[in-house]
C-alpha positions as CSV (number, residue, x, y, z in Angstrom):
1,X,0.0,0.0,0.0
2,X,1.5,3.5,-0.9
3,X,-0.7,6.5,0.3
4,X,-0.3,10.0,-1.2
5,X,-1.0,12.2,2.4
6,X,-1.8,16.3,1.2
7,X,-0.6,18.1,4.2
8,X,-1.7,21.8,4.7
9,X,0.8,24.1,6.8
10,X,-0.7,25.8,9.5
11,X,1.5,27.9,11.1
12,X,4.4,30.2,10.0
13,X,7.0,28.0,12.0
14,X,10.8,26.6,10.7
15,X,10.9,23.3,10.2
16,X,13.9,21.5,11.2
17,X,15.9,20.0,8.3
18,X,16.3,17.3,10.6
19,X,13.0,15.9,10.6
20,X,12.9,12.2,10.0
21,X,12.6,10.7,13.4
22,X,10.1,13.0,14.8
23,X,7.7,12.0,11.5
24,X,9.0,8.1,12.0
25,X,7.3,8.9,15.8
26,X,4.6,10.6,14.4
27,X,3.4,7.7,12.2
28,X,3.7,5.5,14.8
29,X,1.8,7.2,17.2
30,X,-1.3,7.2,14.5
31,X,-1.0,3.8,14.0
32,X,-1.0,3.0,17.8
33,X,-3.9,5.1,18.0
34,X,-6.0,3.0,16.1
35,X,-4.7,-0.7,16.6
36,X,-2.1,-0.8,19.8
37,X,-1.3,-4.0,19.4
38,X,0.1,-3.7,15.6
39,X,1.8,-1.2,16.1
40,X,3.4,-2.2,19.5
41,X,4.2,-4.8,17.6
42,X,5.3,-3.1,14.5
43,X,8.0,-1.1,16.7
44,X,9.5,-3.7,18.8
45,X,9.5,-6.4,17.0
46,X,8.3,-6.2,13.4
47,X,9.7,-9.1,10.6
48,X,12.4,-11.1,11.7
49,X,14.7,-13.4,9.7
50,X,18.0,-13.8,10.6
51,X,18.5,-12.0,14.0
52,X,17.6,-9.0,11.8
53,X,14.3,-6.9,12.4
54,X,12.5,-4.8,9.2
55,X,9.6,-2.9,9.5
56,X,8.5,-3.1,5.8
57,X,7.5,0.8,5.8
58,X,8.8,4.0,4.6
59,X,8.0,7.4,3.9
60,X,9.5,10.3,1.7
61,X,11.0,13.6,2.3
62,X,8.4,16.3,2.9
63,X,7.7,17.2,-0.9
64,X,6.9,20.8,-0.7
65,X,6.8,23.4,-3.6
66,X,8.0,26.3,-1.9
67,X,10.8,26.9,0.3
68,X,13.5,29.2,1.8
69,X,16.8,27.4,3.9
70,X,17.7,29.1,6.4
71,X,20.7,27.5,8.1
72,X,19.4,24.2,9.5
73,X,16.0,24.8,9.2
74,X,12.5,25.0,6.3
75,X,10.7,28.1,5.8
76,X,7.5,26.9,3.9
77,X,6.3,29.4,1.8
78,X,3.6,27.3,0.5
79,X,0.4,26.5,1.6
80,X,0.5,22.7,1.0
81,X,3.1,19.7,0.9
82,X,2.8,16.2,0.0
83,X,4.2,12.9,2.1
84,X,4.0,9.7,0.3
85,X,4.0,7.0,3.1
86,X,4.2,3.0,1.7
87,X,4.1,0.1,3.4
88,X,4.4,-3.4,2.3
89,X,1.0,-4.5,0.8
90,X,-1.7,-6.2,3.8
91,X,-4.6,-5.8,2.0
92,X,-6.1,-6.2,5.3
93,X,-4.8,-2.9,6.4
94,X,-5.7,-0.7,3.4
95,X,-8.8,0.9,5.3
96,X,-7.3,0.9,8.6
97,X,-4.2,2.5,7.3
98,X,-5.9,5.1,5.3
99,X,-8.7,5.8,8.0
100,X,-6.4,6.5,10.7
101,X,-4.2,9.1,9.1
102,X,-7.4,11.5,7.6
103,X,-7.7,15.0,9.2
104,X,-4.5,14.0,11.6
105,X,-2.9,17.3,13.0
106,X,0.4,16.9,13.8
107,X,3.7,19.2,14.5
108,X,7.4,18.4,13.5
109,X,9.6,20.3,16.0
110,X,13.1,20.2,17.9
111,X,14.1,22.4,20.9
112,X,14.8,25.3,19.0
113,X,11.4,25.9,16.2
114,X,8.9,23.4,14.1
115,X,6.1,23.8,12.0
116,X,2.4,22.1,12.3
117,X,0.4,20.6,9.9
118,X,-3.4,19.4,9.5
119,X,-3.4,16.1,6.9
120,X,-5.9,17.8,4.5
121,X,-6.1,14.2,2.1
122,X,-5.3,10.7,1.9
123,X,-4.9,9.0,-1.5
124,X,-4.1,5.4,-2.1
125,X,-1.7,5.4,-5.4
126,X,-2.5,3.0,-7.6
127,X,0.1,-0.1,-8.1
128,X,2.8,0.8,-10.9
129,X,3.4,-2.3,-13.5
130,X,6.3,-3.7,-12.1
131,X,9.1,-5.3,-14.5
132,X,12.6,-7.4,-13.8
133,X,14.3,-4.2,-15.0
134,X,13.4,-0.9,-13.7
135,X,14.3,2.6,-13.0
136,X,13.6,4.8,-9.8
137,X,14.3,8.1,-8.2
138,X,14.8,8.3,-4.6
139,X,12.5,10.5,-2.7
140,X,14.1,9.8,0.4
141,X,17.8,9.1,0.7
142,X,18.8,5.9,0.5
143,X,21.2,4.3,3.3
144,X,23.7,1.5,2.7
145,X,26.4,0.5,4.9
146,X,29.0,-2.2,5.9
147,X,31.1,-3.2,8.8
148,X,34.7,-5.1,7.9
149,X,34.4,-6.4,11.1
150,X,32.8,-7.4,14.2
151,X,35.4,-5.3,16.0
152,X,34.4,-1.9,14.1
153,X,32.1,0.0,16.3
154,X,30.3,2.4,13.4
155,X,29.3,1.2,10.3
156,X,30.9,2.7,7.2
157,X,28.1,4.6,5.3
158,X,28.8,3.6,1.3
159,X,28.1,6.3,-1.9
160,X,26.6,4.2,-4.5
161,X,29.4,4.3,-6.5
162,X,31.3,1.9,-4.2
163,X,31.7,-1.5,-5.5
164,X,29.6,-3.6,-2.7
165,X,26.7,-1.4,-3.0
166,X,24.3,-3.0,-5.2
167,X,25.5,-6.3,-3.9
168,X,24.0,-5.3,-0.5
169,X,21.2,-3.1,-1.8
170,X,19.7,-6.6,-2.9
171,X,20.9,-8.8,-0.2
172,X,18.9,-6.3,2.0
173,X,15.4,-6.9,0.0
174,X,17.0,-10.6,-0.3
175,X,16.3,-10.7,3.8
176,X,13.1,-8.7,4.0
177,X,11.8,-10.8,1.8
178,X,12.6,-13.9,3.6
179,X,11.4,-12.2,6.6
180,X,8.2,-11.5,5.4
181,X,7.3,-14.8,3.4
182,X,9.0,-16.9,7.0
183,X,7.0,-20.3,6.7
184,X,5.7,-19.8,3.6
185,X,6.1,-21.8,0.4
186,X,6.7,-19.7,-2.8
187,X,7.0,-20.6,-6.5
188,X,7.4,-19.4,-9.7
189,X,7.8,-20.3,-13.4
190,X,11.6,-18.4,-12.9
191,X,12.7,-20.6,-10.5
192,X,13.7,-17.6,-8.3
193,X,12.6,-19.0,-5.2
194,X,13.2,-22.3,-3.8
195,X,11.2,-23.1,-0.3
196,X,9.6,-21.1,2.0
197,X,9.8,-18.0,0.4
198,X,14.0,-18.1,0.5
199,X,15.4,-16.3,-2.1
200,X,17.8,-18.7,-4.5
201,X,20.2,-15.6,-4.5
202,X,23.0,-18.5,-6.0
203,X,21.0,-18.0,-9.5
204,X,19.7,-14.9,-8.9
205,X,20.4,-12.6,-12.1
206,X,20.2,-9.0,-10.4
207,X,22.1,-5.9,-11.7
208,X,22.2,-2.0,-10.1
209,X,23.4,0.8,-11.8
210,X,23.6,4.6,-10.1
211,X,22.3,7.1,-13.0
212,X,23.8,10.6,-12.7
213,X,25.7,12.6,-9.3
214,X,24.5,11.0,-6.0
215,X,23.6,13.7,-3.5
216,X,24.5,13.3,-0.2
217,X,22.7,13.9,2.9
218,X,24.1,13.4,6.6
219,X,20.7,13.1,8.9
220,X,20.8,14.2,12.5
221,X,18.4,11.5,14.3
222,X,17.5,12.2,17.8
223,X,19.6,15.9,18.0
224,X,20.2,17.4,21.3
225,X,19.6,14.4,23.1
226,X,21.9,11.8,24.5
227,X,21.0,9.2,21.4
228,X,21.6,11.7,18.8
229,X,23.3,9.6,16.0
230,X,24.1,10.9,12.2
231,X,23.3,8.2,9.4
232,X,23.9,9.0,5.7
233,X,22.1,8.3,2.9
234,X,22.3,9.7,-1.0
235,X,19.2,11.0,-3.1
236,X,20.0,9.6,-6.9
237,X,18.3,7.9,-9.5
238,X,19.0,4.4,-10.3
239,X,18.3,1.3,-12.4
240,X,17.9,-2.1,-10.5
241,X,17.3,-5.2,-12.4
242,X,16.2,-8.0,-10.2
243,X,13.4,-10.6,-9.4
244,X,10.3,-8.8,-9.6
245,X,9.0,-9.7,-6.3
246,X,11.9,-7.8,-4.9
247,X,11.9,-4.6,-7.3
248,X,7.9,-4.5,-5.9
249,X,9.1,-5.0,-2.4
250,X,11.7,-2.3,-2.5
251,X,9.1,0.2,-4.1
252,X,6.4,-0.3,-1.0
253,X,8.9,-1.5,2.0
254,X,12.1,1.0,1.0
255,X,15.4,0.1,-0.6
256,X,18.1,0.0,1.7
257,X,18.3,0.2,5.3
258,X,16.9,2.4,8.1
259,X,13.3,2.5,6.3
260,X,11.0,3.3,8.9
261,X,13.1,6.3,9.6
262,X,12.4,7.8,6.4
263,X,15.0,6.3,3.9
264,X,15.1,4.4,1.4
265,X,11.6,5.8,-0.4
266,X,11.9,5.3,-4.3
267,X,9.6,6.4,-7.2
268,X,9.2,4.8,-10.4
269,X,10.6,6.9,-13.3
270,X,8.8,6.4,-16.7
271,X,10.3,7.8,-19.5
């Protein structure tokens, strides 16, 4: 499910560029508001495969026509803004989902300024045509990192340029995938999944290729506080060829890693 949320500014307030965890929280809190036990469930625990924990959601960068920087913070000089928010398809959820986040109010803010907002429209976007070989733009930036050893304390953040990246851009939908179909058995006329919904990445023809100058971005996640952390991710456009299954998976759950923090959110270019 991908929803296309029309946000109307409210106030005259600077919005922190820094914004991604305190709309991560603000999600969260809708969706405990209308089923606790999802989304307690959601945050602690989510799909698990490996020892490793995905919450199959995502969200964009606030997508708003008008602005003025100012140091580290938005002015919004338009009246509206956009927020695409996607998560994993449960058709189950499509109502629920949709329901919960109509007329929300909400306010994005640090210690020093922020900037509230009233969600004016929710609109589910209809399911692109999805193809082994397709191209995206990131509306989020997209986060990729490795450690070289047990030993090393902080990850290294990659650029996409770097020669593991697509290698672990798709071993990261490889495990969400996994995690998702746990227990299941999947088939298909491809032969690109074997039992229980594990990914034969041995034959598994996938390619990823960086289009244009990645732009980077160095996110400030908790700032001010003791748990403040800085991750980095890189808004480019890129073309993945892959099992389908996982190109459709990347579009709703995020490519990459660090999705429910607002990374990793991808649109399909057609041109």
């Amino acid at each position: 499910m991908r929803f296309k949320l029309t946000l109307e500014h409210t106030d005259k307030g600077l919005l922190p560029l820094n914004y991604q965890y305190e709309l991560s929280s603000w999600i969260y809190k809708t969706l405990n508001y209308g089923n606790k036990e999802f989304a307690d469930w959601l945050h602690r625990e989510g799909y698990t495969n490996d020892y490793k924990q995905f919450k199959l959601f995502t969200f964009s960068n606030l997508l708003v026509p008008k602005f003025k920087i100012e140091g580290d913070r938005m002015q919004i000089e338009s009246r509206e803004a956009e927020l695409i928010v996607s998560f994993y398809p449960i058709d189950s959820l499509e109502y629920f989902v949709s329901g919960l986040f109509s007329n929300q109010a909400f306010r994005v803010a640090d210690k020093r300024s922020g900037a509230s907002f009233t969600v004016k429209t929710v609109e589910k976007l209809p399911e692109p045509e999805f193809e082994s070989d397709m191209e995206f733009k990131a509306l989020s930036p997209i986060l990729v990192s490795y450690k070289h050893s047990e030993k090393q304390k902080y990850a290294t953040y990659l650029h996409p340029g770097d020669d593991q990246y697509g290698d672990l851009l798709i071993n990261n939908l490889a495990a969400k995938y996994r995690a998702f179909y746990a227990g299941e058995t999947v088939t298909n006329a491809d032969d690109e999944t074997d039992y229980s919904g594990q990914l034969n990445t041995k034959n598994m023809n996938y390619d990823f290729e960086p289009l244009g100058k990645p732009r980077s971005r160095l996110i400030t996640i908790k700032s001010g506080t003791k748990q403040e952390s800085k991750l980095r991710g890189y808004l480019y456009r890129f073309r993945m060829k892959a099992p389908v299954e996982l190109i459709r998976l990347g579009y709703y759950a995020g490519f990459g890693e660090k999705n429910s923090l607002g990374f990793g959110c991808g649109e399909v270019v057609n041109e």
